[in-house]
N, CA, C and O atoms as a CHARMM CRD file, in Angstrom:
* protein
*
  256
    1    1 UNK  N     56.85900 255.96200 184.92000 PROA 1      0.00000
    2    1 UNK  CA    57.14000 254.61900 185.39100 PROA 1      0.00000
    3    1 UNK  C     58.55700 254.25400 184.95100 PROA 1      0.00000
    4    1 UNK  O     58.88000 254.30600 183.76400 PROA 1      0.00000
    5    2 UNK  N     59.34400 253.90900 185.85300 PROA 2      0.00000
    6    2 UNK  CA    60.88800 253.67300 185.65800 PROA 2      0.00000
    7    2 UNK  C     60.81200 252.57700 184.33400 PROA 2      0.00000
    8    2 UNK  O     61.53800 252.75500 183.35700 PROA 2      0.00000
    9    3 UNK  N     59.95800 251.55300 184.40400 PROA 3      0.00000
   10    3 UNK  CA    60.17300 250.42200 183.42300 PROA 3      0.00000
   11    3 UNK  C     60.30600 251.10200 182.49300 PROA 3      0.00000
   12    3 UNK  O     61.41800 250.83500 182.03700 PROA 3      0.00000
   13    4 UNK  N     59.64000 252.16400 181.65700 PROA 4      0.00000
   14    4 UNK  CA    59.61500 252.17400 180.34800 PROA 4      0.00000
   15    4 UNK  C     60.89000 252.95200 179.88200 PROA 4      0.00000
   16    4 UNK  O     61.19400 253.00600 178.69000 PROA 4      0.00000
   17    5 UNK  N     61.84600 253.73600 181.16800 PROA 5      0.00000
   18    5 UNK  CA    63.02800 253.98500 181.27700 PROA 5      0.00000
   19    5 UNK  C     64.41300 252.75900 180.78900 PROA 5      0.00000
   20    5 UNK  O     65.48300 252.78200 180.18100 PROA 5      0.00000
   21    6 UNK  N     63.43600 251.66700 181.59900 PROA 6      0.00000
   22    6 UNK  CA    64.67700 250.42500 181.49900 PROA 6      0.00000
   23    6 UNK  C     64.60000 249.65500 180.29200 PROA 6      0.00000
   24    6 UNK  O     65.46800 248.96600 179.75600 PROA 6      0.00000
   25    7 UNK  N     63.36100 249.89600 179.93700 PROA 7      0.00000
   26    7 UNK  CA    63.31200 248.81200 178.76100 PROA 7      0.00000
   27    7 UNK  C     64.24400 249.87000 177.36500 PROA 7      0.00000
   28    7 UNK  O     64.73200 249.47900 176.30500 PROA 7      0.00000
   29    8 UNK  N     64.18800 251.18000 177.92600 PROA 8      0.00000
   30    8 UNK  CA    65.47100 252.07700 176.45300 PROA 8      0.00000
   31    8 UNK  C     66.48000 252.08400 176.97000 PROA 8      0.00000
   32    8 UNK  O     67.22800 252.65800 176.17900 PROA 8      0.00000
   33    9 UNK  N     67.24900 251.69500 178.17700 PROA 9      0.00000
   34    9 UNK  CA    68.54100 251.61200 178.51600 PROA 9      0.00000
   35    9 UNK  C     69.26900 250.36300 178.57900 PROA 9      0.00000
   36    9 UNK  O     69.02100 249.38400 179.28200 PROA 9      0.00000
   37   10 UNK  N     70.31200 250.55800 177.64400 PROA 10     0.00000
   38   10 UNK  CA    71.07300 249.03100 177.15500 PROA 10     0.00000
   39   10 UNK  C     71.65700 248.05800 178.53300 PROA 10     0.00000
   40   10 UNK  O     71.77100 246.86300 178.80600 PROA 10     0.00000
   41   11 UNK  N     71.97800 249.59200 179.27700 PROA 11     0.00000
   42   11 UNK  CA    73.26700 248.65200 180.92500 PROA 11     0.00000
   43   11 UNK  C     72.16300 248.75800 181.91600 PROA 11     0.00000
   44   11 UNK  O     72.61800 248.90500 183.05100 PROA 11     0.00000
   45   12 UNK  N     70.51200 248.72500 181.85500 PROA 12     0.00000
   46   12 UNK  CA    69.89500 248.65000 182.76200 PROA 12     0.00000
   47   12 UNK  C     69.96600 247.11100 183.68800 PROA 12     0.00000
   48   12 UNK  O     70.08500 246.11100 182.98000 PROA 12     0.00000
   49   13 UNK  N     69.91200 246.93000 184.89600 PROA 13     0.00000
   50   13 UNK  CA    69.91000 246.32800 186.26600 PROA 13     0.00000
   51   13 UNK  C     69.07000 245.91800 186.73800 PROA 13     0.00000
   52   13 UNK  O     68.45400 245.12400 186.02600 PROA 13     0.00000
   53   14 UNK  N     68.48500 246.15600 188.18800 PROA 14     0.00000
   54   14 UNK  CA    67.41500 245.84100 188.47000 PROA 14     0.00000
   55   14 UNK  C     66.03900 246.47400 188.72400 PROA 14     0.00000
   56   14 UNK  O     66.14300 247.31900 189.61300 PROA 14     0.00000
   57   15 UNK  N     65.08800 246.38900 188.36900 PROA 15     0.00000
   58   15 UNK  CA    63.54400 247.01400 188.79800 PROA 15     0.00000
   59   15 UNK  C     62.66900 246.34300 189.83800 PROA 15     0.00000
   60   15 UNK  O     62.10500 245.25300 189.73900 PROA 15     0.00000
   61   16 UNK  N     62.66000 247.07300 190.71100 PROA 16     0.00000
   62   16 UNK  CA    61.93200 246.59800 191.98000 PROA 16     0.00000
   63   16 UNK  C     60.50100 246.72600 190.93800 PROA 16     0.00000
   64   16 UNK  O     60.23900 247.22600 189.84400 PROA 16     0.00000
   65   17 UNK  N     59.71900 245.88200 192.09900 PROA 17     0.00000
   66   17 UNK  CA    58.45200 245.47900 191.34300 PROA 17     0.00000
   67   17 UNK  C     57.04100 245.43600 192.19900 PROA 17     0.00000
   68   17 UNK  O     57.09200 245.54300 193.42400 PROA 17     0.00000
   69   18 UNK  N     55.99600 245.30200 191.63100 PROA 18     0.00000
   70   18 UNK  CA    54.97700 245.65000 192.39200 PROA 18     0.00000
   71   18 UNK  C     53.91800 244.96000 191.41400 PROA 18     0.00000
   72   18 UNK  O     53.69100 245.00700 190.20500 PROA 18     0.00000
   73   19 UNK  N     53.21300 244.09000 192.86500 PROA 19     0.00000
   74   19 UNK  CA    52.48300 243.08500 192.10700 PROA 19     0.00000
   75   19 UNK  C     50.81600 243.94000 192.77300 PROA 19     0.00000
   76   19 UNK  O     50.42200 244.38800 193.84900 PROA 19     0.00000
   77   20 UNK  N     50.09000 243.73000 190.89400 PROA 20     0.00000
   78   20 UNK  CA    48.49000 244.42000 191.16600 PROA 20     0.00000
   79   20 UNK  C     47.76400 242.98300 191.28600 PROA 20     0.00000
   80   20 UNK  O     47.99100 241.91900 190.70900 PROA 20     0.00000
   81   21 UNK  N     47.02200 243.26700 192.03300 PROA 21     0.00000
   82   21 UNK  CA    45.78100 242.42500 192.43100 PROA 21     0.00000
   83   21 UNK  C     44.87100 242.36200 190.95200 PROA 21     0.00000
   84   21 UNK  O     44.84500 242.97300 189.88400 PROA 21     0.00000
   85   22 UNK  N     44.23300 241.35200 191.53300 PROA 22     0.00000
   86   22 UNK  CA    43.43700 241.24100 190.36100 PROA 22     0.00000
   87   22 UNK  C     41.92900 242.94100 190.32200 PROA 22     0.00000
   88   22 UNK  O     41.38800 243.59000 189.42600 PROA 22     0.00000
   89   23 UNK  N     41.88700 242.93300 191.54900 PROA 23     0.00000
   90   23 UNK  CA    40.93100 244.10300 191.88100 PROA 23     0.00000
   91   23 UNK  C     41.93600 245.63100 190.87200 PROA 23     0.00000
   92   23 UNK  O     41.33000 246.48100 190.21800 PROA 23     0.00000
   93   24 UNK  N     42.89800 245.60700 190.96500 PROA 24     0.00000
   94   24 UNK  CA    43.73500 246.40700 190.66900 PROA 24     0.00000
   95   24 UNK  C     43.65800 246.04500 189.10100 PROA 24     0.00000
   96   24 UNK  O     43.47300 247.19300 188.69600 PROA 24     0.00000
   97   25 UNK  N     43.66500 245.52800 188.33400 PROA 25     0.00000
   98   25 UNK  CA    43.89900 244.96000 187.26100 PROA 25     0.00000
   99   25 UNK  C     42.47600 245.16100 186.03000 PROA 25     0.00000
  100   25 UNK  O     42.36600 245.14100 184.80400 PROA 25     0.00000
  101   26 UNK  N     41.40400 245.38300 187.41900 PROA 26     0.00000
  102   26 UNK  CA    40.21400 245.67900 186.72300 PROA 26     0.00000
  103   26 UNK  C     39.91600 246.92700 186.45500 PROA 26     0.00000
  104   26 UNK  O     39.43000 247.22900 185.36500 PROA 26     0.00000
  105   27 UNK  N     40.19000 247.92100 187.50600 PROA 27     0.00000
  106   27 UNK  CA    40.24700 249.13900 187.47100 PROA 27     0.00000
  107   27 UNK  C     41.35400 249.84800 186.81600 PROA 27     0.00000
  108   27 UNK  O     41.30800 251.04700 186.54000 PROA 27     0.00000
  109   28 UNK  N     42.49800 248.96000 186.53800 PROA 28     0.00000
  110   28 UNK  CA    43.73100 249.82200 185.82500 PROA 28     0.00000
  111   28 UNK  C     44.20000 249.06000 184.94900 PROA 28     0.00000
  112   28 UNK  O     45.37000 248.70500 185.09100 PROA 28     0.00000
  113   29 UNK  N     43.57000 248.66800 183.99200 PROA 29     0.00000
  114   29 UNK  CA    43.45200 247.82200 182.09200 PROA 29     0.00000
  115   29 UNK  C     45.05900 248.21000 182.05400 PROA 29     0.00000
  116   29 UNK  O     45.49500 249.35100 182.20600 PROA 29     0.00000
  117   30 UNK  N     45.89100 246.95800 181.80600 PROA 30     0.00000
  118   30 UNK  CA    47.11400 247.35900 181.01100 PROA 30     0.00000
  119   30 UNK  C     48.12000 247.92200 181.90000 PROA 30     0.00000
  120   30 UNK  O     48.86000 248.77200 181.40200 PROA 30     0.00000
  121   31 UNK  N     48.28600 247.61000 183.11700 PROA 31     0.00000
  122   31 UNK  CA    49.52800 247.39500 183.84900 PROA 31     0.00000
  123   31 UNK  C     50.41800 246.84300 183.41200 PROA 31     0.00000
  124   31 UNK  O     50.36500 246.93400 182.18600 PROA 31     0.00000
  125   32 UNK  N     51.19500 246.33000 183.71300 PROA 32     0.00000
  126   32 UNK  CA    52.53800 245.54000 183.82500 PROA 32     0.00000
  127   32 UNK  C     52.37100 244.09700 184.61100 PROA 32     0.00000
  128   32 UNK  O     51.95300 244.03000 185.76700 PROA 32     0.00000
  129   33 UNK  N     52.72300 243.04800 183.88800 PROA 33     0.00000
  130   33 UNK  CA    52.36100 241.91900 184.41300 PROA 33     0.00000
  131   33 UNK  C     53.91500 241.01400 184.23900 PROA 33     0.00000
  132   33 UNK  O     54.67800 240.94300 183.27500 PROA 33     0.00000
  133   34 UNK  N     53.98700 240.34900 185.70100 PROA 34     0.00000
  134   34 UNK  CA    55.09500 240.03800 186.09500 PROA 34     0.00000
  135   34 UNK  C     55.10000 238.37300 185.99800 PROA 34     0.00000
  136   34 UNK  O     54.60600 237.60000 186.81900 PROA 34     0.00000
  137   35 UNK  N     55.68800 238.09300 184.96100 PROA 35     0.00000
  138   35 UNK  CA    55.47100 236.10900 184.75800 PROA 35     0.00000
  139   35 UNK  C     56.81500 235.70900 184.54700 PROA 35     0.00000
  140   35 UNK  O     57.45700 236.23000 183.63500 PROA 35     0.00000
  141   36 UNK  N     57.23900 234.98100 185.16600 PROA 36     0.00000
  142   36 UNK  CA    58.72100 233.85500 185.55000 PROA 36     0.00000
  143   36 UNK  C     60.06400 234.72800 185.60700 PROA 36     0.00000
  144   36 UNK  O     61.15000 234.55900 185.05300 PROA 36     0.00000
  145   37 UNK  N     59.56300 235.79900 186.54200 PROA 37     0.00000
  146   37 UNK  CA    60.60200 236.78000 187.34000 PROA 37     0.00000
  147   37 UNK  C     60.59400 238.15500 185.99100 PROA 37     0.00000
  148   37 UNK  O     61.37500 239.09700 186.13000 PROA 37     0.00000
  149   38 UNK  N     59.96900 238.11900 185.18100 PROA 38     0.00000
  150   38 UNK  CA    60.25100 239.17300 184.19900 PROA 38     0.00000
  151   38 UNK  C     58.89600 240.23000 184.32700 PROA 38     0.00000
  152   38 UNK  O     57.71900 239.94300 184.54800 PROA 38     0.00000
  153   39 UNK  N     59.55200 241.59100 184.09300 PROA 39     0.00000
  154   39 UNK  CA    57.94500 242.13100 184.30100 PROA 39     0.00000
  155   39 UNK  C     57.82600 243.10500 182.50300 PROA 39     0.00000
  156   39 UNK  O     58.44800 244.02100 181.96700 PROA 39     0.00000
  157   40 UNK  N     56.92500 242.41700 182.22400 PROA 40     0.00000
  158   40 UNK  CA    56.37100 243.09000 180.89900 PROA 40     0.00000
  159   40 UNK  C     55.57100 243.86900 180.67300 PROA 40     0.00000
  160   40 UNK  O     54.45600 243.65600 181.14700 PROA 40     0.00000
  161   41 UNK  N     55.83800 245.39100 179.66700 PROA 41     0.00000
  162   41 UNK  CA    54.77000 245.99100 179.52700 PROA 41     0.00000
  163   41 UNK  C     53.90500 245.95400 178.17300 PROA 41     0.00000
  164   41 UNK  O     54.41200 245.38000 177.21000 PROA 41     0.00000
  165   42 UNK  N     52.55800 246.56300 178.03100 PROA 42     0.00000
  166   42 UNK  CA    51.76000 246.59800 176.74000 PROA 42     0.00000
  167   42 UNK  C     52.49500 247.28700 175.84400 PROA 42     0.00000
  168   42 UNK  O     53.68000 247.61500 175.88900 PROA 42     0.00000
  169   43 UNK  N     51.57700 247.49100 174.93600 PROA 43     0.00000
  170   43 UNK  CA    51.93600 247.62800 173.40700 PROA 43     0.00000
  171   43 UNK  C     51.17400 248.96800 173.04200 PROA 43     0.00000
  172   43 UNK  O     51.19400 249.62600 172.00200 PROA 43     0.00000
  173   44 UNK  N     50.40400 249.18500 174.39300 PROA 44     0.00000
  174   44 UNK  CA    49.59800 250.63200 174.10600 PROA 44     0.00000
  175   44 UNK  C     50.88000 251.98800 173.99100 PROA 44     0.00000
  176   44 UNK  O     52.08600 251.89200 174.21600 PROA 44     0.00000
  177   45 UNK  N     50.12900 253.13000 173.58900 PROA 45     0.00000
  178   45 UNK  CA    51.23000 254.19600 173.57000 PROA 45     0.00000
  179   45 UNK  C     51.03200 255.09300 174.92100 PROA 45     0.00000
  180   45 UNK  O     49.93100 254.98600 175.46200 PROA 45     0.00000
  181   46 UNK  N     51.97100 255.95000 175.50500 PROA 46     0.00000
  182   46 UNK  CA    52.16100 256.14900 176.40700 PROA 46     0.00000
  183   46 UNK  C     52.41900 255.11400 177.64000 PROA 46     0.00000
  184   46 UNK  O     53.00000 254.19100 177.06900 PROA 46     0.00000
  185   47 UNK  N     52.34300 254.86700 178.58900 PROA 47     0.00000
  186   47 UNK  CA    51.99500 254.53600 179.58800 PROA 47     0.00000
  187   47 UNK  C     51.16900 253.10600 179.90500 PROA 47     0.00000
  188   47 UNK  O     51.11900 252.32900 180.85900 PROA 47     0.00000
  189   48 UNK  N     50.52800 253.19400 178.52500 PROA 48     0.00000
  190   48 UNK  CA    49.75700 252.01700 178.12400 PROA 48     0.00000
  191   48 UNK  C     48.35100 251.73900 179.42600 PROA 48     0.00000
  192   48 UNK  O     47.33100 251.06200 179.29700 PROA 48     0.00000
  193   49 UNK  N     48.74500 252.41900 180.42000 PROA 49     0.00000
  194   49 UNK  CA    47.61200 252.17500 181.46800 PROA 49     0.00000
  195   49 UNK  C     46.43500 253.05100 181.19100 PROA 49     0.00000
  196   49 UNK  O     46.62400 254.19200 180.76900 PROA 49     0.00000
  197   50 UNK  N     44.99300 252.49700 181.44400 PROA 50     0.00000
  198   50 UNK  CA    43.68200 253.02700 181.37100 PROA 50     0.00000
  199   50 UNK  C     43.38000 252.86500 182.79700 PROA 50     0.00000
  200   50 UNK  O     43.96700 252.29100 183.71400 PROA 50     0.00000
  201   51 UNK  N     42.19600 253.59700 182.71000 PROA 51     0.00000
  202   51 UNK  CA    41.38300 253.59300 184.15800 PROA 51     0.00000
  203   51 UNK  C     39.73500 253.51200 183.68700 PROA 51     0.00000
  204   51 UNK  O     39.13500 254.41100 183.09800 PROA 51     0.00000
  205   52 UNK  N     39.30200 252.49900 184.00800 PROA 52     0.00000
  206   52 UNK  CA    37.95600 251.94200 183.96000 PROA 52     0.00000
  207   52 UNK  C     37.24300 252.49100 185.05100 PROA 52     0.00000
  208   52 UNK  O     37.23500 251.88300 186.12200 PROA 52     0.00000
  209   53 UNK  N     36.73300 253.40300 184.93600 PROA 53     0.00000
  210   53 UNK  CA    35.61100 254.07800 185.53800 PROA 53     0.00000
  211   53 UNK  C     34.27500 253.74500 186.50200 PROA 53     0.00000
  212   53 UNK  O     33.93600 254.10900 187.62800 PROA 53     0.00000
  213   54 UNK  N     33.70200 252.88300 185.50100 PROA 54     0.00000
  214   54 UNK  CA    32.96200 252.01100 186.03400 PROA 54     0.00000
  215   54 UNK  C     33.19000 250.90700 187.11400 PROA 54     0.00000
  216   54 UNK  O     32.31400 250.46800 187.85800 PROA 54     0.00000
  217   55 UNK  N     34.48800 250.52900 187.08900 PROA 55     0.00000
  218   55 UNK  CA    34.95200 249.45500 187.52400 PROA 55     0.00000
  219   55 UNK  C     35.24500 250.09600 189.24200 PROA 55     0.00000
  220   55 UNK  O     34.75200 249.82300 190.33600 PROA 55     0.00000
  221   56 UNK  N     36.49600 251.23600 188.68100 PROA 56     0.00000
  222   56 UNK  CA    36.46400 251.77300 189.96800 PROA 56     0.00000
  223   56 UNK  C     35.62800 252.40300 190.82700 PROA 56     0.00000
  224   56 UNK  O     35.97600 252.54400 191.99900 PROA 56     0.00000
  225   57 UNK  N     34.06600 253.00400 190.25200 PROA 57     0.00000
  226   57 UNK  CA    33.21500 252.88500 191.05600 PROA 57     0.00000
  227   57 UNK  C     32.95500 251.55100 192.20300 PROA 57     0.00000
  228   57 UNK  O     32.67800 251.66800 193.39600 PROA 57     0.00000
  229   58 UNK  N     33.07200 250.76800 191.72000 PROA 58     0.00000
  230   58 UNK  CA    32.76700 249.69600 192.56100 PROA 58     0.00000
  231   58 UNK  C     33.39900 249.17900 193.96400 PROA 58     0.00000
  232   58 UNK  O     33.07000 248.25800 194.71200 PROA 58     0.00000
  233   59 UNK  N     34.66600 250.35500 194.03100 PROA 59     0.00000
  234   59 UNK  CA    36.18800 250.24300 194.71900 PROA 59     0.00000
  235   59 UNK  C     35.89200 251.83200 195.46600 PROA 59     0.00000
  236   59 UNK  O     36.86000 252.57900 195.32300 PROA 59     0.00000
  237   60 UNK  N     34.83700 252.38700 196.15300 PROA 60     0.00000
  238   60 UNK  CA    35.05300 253.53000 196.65600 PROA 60     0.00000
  239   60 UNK  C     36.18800 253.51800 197.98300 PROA 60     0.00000
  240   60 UNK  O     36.32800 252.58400 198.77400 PROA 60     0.00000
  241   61 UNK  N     36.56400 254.16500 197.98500 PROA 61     0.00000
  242   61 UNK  CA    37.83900 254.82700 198.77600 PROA 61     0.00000
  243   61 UNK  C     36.98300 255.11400 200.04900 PROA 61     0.00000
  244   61 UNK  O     36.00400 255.83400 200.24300 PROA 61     0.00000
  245   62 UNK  N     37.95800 254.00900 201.10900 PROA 62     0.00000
  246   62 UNK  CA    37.24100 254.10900 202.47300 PROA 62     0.00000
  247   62 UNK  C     38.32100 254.47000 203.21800 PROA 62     0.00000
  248   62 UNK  O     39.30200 253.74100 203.35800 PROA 62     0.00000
  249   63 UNK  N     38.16400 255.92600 203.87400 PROA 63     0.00000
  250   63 UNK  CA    39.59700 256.37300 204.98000 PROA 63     0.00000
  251   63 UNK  C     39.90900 254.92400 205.74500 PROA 63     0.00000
  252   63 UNK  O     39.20200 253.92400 205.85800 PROA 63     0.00000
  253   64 UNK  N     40.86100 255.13100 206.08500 PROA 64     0.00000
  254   64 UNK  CA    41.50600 254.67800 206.88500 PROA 64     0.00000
  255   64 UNK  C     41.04100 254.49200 208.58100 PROA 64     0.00000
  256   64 UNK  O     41.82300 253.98000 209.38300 PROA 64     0.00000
């Protein structure tokens, strides 16, 4: 994920952004959450994102 690029680079610019749904938010614990134009990440290590299992059961994947 570029953010965790920008947040160690001093002359970093801009980060396009991408807003999760709340459906998204259940199934993927610890995104990046974007409040008064700033987008912040957790405090977890790595990546900080999980995937709730259970949750995304509930979200089966319907083709197109």
């Amino acid at each position: 994920m570029n953010m965790h690029l920008d947040l160690a680079c001093p002359n970093f610019g801009i980060q396009e952004q991408h807003l999760f749904s709340a459906t998204l938010r259940e199934v993927f614990p610890g995104a990046p959450e974007i409040k008064g134009g700033y987008m912040y990440s957790n405090d977890q290590p790595g990546l900080g994102i999980d995937i709730d299992e259970k949750a995304a059961a509930k979200f089966p994947y319907k083709t197109p």
